[in-house]
N, C-alpha and C positions, 0 to 999 in steps of 0.2 A: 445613420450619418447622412446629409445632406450630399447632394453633389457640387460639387462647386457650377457655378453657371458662367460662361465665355465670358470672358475681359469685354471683350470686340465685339455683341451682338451685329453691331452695324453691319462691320463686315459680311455678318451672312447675311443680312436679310440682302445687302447688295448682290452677295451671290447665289441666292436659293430666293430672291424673293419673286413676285410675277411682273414687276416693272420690267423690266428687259436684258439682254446679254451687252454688256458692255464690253467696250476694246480695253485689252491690260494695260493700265496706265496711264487712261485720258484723263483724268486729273491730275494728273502733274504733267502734263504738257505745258508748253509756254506761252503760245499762240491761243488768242482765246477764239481767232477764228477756226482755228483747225478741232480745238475744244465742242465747239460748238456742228462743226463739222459730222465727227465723231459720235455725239451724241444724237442726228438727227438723223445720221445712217442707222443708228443701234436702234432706235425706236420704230423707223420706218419697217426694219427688215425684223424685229420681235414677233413671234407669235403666242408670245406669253403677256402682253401688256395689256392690260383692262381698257386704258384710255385712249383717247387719240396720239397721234406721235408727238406733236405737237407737247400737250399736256406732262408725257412720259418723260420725254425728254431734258423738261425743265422742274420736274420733279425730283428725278434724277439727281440734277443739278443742284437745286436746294438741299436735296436731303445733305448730300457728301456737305455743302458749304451750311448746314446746320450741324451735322455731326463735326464737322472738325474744329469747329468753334473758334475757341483763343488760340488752336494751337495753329492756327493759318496766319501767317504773317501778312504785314499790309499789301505786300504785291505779290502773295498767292490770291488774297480777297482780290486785289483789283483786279487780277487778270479771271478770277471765276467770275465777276462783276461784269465782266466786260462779255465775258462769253455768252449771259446772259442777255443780254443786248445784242449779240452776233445768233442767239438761237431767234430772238424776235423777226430781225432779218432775215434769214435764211425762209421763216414760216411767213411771210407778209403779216407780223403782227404787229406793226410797229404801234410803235405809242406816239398818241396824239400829245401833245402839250397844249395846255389853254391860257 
């Protein structure tokens, strides 16, 4: 008989994967600066993350706002959208416009 296989993979790979130790519940914070906050501490202080903090951080960030897809309402997205833009800042990555 097969085993059944986790609902939630995501979930673990956030919790057992080598991207970094995150704070419980920084996605669903409100503030996308304090989001973004959050995440540039977790990556800075990881000794488990392959890539820069930079990189980790905003990957991080994607994966959760790629995994929760449709079920994130319009101003979960905008404020993960927004944090996205607060991590760019926070690393001096800002985007040029042309």
């Amino acid at each position: 008989m097969k085993t059944k296989t986790k609902k939630y993979w995501s979930a673990n790979v956030t919790q057992h994967s080598d991207a970094m130790d995150l704070e419980p519940s920084v996605f669903k914070k409100t503030d996308p600066h304090e989001i973004a906050l959050s995440l540039k501490r977790s990556a800075e202080h990881s000794h488990r993350r392959k890539a820069g903090p930079y990189q980790s951080a905003m990957s991080m960030l994607n994966f959760y706002i790629n995994r929760a897809g449709k079920n994130l309402s319009a101003r979960r997205m905008a404020i993960l959208r927004r944090a996205k833009d607060e991590l760019r800042h926070l690393f001096h990555r800002e985007r040029t416009h042309a």
